[in-house]
ChimeraX commands (.cxc) that place a marker at each C-alpha (Angstrom):
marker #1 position 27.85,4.25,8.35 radius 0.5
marker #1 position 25.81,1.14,9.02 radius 0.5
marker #1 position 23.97,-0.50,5.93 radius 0.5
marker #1 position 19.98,-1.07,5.93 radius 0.5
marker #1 position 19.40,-4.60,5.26 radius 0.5
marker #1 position 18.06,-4.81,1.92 radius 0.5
marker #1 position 15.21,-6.78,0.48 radius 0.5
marker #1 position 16.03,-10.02,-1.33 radius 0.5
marker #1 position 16.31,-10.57,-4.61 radius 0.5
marker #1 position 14.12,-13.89,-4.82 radius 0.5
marker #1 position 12.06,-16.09,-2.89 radius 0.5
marker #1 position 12.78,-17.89,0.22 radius 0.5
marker #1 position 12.69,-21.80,-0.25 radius 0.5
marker #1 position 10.36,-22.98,1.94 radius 0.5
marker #1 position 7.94,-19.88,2.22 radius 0.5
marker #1 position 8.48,-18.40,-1.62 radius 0.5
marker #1 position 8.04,-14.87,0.16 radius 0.5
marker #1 position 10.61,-12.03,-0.06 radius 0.5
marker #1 position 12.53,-10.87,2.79 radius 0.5
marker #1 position 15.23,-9.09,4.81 radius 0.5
marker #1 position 17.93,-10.38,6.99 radius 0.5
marker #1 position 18.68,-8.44,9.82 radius 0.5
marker #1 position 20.72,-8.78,13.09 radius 0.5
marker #1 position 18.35,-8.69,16.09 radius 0.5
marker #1 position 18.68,-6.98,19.29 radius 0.5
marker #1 position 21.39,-8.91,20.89 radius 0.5
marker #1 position 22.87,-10.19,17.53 radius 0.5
marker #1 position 21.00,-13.03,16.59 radius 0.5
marker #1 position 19.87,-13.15,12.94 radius 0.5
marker #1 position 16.56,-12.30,12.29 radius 0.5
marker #1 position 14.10,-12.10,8.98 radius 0.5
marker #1 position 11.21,-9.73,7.86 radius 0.5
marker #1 position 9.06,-11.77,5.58 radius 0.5
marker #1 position 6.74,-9.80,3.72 radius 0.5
marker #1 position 4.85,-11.07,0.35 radius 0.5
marker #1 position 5.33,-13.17,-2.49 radius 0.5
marker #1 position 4.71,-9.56,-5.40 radius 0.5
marker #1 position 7.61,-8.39,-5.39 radius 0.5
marker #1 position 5.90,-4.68,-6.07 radius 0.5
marker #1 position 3.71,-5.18,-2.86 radius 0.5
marker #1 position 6.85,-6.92,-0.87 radius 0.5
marker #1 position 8.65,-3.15,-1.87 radius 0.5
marker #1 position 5.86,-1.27,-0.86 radius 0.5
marker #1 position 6.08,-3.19,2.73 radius 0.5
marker #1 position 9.61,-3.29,2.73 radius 0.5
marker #1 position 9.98,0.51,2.38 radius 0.5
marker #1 position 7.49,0.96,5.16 radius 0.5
marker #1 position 9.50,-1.51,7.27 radius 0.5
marker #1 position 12.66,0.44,7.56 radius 0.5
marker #1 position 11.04,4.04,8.05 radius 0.5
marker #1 position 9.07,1.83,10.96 radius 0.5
marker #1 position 12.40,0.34,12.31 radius 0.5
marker #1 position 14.88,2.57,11.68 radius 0.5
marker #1 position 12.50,5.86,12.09 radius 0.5
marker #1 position 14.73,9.19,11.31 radius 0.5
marker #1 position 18.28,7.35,11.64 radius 0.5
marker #1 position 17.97,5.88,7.94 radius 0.5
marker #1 position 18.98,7.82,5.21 radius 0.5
marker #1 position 17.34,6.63,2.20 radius 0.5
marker #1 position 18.57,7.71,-1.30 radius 0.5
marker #1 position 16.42,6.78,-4.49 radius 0.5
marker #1 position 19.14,6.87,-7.38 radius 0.5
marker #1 position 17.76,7.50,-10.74 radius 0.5
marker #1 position 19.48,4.95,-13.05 radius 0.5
marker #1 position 22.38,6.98,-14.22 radius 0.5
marker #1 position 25.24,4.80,-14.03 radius 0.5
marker #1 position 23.77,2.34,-11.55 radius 0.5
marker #1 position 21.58,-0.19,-11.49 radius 0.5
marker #1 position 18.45,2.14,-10.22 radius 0.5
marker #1 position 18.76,0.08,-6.46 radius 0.5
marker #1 position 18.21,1.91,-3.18 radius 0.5
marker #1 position 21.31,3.13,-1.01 radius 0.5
marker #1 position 20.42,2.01,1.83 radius 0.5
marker #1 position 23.22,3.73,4.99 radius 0.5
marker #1 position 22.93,5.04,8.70 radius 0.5
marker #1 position 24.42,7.27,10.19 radius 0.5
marker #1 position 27.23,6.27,12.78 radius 0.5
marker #1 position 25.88,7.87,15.93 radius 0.5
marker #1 position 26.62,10.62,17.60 radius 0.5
marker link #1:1,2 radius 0.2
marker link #1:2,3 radius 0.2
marker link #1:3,4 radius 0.2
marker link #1:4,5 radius 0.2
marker link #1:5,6 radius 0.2
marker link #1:6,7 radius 0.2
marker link #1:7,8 radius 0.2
marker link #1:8,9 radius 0.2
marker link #1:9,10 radius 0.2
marker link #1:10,11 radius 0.2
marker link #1:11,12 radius 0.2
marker link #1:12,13 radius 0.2
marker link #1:13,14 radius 0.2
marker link #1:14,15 radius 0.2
marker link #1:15,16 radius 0.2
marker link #1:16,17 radius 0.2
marker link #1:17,18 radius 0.2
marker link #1:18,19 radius 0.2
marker link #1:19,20 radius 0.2
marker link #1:20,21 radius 0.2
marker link #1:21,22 radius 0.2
marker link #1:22,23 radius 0.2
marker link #1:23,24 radius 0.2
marker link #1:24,25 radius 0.2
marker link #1:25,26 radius 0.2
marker link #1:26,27 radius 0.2
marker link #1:27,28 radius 0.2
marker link #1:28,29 radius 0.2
marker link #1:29,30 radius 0.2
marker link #1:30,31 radius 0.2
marker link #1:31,32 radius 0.2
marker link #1:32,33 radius 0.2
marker link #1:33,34 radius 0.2
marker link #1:34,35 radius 0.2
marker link #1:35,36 radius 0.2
marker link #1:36,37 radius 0.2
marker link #1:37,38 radius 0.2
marker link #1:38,39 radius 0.2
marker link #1:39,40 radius 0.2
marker link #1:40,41 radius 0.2
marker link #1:41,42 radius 0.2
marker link #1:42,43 radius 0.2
marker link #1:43,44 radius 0.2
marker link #1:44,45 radius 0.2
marker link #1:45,46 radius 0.2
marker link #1:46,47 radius 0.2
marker link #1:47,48 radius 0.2
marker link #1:48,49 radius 0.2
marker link #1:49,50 radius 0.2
marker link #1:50,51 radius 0.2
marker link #1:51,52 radius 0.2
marker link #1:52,53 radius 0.2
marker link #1:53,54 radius 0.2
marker link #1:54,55 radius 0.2
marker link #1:55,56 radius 0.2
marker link #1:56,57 radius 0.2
marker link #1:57,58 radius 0.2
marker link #1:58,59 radius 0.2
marker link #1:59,60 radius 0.2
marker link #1:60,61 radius 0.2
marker link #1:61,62 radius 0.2
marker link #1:62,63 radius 0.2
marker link #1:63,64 radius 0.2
marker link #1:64,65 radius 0.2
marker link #1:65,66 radius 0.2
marker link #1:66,67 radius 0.2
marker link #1:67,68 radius 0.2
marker link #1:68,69 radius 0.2
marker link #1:69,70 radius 0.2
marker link #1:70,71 radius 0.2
marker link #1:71,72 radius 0.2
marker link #1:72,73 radius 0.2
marker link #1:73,74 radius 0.2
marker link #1:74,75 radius 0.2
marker link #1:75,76 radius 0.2
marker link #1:76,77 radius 0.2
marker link #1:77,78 radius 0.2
marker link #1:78,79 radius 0.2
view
């Protein structure tokens, strides 16, 4: 399985926004800026990989028991 990018924990520097890091089309490294709530930049951030990674993403909401309560975040290898 592939990992989903995940949505930073803080800030960026320069534009005090969260974001994602991702690796672009032909490998490059690329960033998803969204806002600087971090409830709103979640919101957008969900919507962002359903958009992007459309039916391919598995996304698992864990409920807190034994972990932290973050998102799992995997993709399927292929066919």
């Amino acid at each position: 399985m592939h990992c989903i990018p995940k949505l930073s924990e803080k800030l960026a520097p320069r534009t005090e926004r969260y974001y994602t890091s991702f690796g672009g089309p032909n490998g490059s490294a690329r960033r998803q800026r969204f806002t600087k709530d971090h409830k709103e930049s979640e919101q957008l951030y969900r919507r962002w990989v359903v958009e992007t990674y459309d039916d391919s993403a598995d996304i698992v909401i864990r409920d807190g028991s034994g972990f932290k309560g973050d998102l799992e975040r995997t993709l399927p290898l292929g066919p």
